[in-house]
N, C-alpha and C positions, 0 to 999 in steps of 0.2 A: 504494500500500500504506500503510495507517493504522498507526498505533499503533507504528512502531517505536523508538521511544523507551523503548517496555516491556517489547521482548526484554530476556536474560540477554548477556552477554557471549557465553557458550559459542551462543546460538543463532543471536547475530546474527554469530558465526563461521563457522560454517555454509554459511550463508546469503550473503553474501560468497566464499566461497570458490567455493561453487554458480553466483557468479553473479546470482545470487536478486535482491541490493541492493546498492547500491555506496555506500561510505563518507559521500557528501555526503549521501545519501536519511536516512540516519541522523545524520549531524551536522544537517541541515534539522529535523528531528524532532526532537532534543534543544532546539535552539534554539529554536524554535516556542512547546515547554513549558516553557521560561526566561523567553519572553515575556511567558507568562501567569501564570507564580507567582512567580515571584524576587521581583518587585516587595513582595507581601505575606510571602514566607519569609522572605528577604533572605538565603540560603544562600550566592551566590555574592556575591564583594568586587567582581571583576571580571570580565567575559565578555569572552575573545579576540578582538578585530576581526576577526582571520585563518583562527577555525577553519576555516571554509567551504575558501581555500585549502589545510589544510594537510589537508585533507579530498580535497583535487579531488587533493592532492600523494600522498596513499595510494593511489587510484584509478588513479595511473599506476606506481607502480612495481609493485601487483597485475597490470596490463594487463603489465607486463615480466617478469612470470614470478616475482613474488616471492608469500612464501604463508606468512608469520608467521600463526600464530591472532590477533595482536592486530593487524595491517596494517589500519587503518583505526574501529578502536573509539574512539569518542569519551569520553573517561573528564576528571575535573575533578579538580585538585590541591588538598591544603590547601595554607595561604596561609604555612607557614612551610617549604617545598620550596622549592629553590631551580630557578627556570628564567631559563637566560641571557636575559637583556634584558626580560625580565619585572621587574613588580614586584613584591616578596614586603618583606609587611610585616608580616608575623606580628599582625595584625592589630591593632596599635599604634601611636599617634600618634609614638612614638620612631623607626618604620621606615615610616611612611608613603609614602613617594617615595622608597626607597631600590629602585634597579636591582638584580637579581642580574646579576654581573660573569662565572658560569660554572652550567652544569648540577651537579643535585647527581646522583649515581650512577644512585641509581635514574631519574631522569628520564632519563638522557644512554641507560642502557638502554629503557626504552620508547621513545625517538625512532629507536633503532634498530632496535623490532619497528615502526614507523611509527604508533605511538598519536596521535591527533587529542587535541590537547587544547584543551577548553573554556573552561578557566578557574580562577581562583584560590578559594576558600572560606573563609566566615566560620568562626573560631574562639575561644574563649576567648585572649586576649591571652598572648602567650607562650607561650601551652598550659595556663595558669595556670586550671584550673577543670576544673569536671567538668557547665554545662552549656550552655556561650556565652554566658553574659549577659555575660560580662567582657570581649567586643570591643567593642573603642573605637567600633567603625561599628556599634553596636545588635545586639542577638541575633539568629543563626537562629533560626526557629518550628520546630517540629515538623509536621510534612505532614498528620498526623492529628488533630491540635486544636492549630489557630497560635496557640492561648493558653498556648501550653506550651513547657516547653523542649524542645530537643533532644539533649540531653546535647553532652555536651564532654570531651576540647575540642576534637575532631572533626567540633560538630558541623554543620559547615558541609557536610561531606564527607558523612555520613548524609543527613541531608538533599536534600540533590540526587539523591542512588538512590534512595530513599524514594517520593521525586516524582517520577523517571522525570526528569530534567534532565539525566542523563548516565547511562550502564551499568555505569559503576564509578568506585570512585576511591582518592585516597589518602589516608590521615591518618598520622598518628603517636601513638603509646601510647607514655605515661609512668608511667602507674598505672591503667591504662582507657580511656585516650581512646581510642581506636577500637571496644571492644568494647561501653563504656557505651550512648555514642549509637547503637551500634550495636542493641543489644537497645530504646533507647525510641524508634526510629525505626521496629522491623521489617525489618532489614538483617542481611545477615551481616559481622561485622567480626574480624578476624582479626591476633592478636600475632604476630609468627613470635619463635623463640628468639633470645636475643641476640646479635648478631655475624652471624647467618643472612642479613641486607640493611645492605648501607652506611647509615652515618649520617653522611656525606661530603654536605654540600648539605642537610643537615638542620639548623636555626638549634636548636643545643643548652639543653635545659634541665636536665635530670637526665644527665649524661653517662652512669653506669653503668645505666640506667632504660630513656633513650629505643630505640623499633625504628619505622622505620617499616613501615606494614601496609597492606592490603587493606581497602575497603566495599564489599559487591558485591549482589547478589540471590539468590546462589547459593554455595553451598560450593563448586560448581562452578568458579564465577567465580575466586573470591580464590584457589584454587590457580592459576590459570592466570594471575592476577598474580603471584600468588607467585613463581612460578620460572621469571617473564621479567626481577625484581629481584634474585632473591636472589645470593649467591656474592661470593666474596673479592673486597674490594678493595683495592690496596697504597695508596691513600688513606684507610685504617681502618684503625687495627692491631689492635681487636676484634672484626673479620669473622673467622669460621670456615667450613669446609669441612662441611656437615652430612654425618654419618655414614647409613651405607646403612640403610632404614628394617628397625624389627624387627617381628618376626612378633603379629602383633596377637592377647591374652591374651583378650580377650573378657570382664574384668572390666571393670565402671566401680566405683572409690571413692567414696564420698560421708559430709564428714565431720558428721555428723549434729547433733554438737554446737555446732561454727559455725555452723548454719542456726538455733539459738535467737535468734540476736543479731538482732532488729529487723526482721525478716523480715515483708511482710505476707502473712495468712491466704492473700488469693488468688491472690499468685506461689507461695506455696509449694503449691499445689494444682492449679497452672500445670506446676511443676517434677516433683511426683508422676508427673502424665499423663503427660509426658515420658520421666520412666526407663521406664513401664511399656511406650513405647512402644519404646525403646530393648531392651528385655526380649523382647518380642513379633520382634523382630529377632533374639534369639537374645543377647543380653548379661547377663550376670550383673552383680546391682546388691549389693555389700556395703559393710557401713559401716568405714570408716576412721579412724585419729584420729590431727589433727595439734594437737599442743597447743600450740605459738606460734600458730596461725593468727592467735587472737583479738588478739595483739600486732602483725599485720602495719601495721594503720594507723595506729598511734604510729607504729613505727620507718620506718616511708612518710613521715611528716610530720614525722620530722628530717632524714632523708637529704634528701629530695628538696627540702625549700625548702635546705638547705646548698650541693649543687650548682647550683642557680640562682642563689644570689647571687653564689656564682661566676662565673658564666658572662655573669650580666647586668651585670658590674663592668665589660665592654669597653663597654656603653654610657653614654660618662661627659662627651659632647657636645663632645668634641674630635674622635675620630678620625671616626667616619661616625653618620648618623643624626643625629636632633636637634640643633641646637644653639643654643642662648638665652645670648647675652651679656652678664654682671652686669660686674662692677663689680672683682670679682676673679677669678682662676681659679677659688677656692673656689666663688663665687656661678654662675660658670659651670656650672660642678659638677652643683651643688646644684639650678637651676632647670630644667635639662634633663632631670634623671632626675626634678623633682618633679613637672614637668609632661608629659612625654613617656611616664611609665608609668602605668599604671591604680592604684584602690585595693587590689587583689588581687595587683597584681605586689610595690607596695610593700610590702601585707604580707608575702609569703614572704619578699622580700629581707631583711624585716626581722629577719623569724624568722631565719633562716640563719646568717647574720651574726651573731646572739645564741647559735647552739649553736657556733658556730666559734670562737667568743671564747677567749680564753686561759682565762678563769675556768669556761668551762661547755665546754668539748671533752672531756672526759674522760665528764664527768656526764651528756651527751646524745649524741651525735657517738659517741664511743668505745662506748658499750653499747647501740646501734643498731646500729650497724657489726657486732658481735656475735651480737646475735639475729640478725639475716639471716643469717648465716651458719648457723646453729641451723633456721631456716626451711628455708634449701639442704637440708640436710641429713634434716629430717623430710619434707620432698617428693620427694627424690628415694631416700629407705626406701619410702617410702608407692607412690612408680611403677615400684620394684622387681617389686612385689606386683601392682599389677593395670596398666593400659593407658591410663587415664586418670582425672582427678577431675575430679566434674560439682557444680555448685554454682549458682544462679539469678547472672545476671550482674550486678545490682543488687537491693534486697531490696525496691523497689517501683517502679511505673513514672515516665513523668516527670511531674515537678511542672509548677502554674504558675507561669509569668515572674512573678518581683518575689516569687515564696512564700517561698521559704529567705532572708530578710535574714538572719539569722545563718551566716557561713560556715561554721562548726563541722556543722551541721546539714546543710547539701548535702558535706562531707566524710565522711559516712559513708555517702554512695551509692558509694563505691570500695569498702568494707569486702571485697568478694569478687573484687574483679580485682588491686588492688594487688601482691599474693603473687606473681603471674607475674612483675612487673614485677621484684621483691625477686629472685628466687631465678633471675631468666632462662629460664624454662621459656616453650611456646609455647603460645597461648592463644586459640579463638576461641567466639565470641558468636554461636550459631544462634537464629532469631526459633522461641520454644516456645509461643504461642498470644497472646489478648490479656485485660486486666479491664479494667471498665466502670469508666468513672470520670467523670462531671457528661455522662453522655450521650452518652459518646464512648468505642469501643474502643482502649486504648493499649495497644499492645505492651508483650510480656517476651520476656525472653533468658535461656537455658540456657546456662554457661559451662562448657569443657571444655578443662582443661589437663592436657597430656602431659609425657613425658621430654624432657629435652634433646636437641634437634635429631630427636625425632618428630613432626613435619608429620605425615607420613601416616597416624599413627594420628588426629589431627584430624579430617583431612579423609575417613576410612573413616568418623569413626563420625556427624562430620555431614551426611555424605549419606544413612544410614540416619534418621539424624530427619527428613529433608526427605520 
């Protein structure tokens, strides 16, 4: 049997469960077309020596009567999940050969639905970007013109579904990474609400930001990662119990005034055919108005470089990771973080540490901290009223490698996901058609954020756009 490397998660479960194929037929098949494109994508950091065994190891506990939906799916992790005895290096010279010493949640739960894992993926460095060029081991390409990015900073994890290298996978969203790459790969990529999946085994950059989430090919799919991840863990103490789902209103919001900002002609003509497809399903499309919206990527770009430099302050080349011996502690310091992190880590660190400061916490920090709250508050009036907000998941598709030298300019491909991130709502990224761009069709994404701990209105209304 050809081509299984190209089922859905949900088919090649099936399928499996029938009988039909058995775990190794399909880890062979992934592996095959790792063979043949990794090399020019460079999506994956590392490919597991062992999948095959751990392949042959699903194959016997299905023969013993086991019968998870995901017993035996080959799926690939990003590179800053932690898996015991694996390496996870957040793709940084600072964590290059650093072992994880324990499973992080969600992983230690998939080993117990028996998931085959593949291997590790490229990412933006620290999660620091929005489209991989910023790992230290060279960008993933995009599967659809390898001149291009693949968003980030996931996007090692699109990538590899994109191209049939694995059936699903994982990343993490901190302002987008999963749903970005997700929409300029032609993926589905999926936020769940905050607290909804452990960030236990998740290498922190935005503590109140980060979730990790689902890449799949199917709505399908990323539910049924979902809620083999999701649920409290006493390892988190911001994991919550999500409430029993509500009765779906059959409005969609759309705030019409955000889509001026920068938008091109033909995602937003992308995004039209969308609702009216949505429509055509019986959904009413009204306009909504949130009027911070247009503030969310300031106040995204104080908070979230502040808590990184937090977070990245434990790597200071004493306790683990890097370490370059000068001439004093100081020097020690100093040349391990100067050299062990990228030009992009450096800046946020930079930034952060400037809004944190005594003299400027008030001025930046404190009236960020604010509007987000003001955001909360206008998004969850706004999904009072109807069941969801749809908005294009980036306001064009992806650039080429090396286009955006100015950062400023690739930070305003978040403009429409970051809000989820702010206000904790959950958030996924359906592939809504593709524009032509030097000869090559590139995917866009229709982004679709619900109430707090409504998953299931997500996953209702992206299975009507599929």
């Amino acid at each position: 049997m050809s081509n299984l490397n190209e089922l859905s998660i949900t088919e090649a479960s099936k399928k499996l469960a029938a009988g039909e194929v058995t775990s190794l037929q399909l880890t062979e098949a992934c592996l095959a077309e790792i063979e043949k494109r990794n090399g020019s994508l460079n999506a994956y950091l590392e490919v597991f020596a062992d999948a095959r065994e751990q392949a042959k190891a699903a194959d016997s506990r299905r023969a013993a009567g086991e019968s998870h939906p995901l017993l035996g799916i080959p799926l690939a992790v990003k590179d800053n999940i932690l898996i015991e005895g694996r390496t996870a290096s957040a793709a940084s010279k600072m964590l290059e050969h650093y072992v994880a010493t324990y499973d992080a949640t969600a992983i230690k739960k998939l080993k117990e639905a028996g998931v085959v894992f593949l291997g590790r993926t490229n990412m933006d460095e620290f999660a620091m970007g929005g489209s991989n060029e910023n790992s230290a081991f060279g960008p993933a390409k995009n599967p659809h013109d390898e001149s291009r990015v693949t968003g980030g900073s996931s996007g090692g994890s699109a990538a590899v579904v994109a191209a049939h290298m694995a059936l699903g996978a994982l990343g993490s969203d901190t302002g987008g990474s999963v749903r970005e790459p997700a929409a300029f790969c032609g993926v589905v990529g999926f936020k769940p609400t905050y607290g909804a999946v452990s960030r236990s085994g998740l290498m922190a950059m935005g503590s109140s930001l980060d979730q990790i989430g689902p890449l799949t090919k199917t709505v399908a799919d990323a539910e049924l990662l979902f809620n083999a991840i999701c649920g409290v863990d006493p390892l988190d103490s911001t994991t919550v119990q999500l409430p029993a789902a509500k009765a779906d209103n059959k409005k969609i919001g759309v705030p019409r005034a955000l889509l001026a900002q920068g938008i091109e002609p033909e995602v937003l003509a992308q995004f039209d055919q969308a609702l009216k497809k949505l429509q055509m399903q019986g959904y009413e499309i009204v306009d909504i108005s949130l009027p911070s919206a247009g503030l969310a990527l300031a106040v995204y770009y104080i908070i979230m470089p502040a808590e990184s430099s937090t977070n990245l302050a434990r790597f200071d080349g004493v306790r683990y990771g890097l370490s370059i011996k000068g001439e004093t502690l100081l020097d020690d310091y100093a040349t391990s973080r100067g050299e062990g992190f990228g030009p992009e880590v450096r800046r946020r660190i930079m930034l952060g540490t400037y809004v944190l400061s005594a003299g400027y916490y008030d001025a930046y920090f404190g009236k960020a901290t604010a509007a987000r709250e003001v955001l909360r508050k206008e998004f969850s009036a706004a999904l009072a009223e109807v069941s969801a907000i749809a908005t294009p998941t980036a306001p064009f598709p992806a650039w080429k490698i090396g286009e955006k030298s100015d950062p400023l300019s690739a930070y305003l491909a978040d403009i429409f996901t970051v809000t989820a991130n702010l206000t904790g709502n959950p958030a996924v990224s359906v592939p809504m058609g593709t524009v032509a761009r030097d000869g090559a069709d590139l995917p866009v994404g229709i982004q679709l954020t619900a109430a707090h701990g409504d998953e299931a209105t997500l996953f209702s209304i992206g299975k009507a756009l599929e």
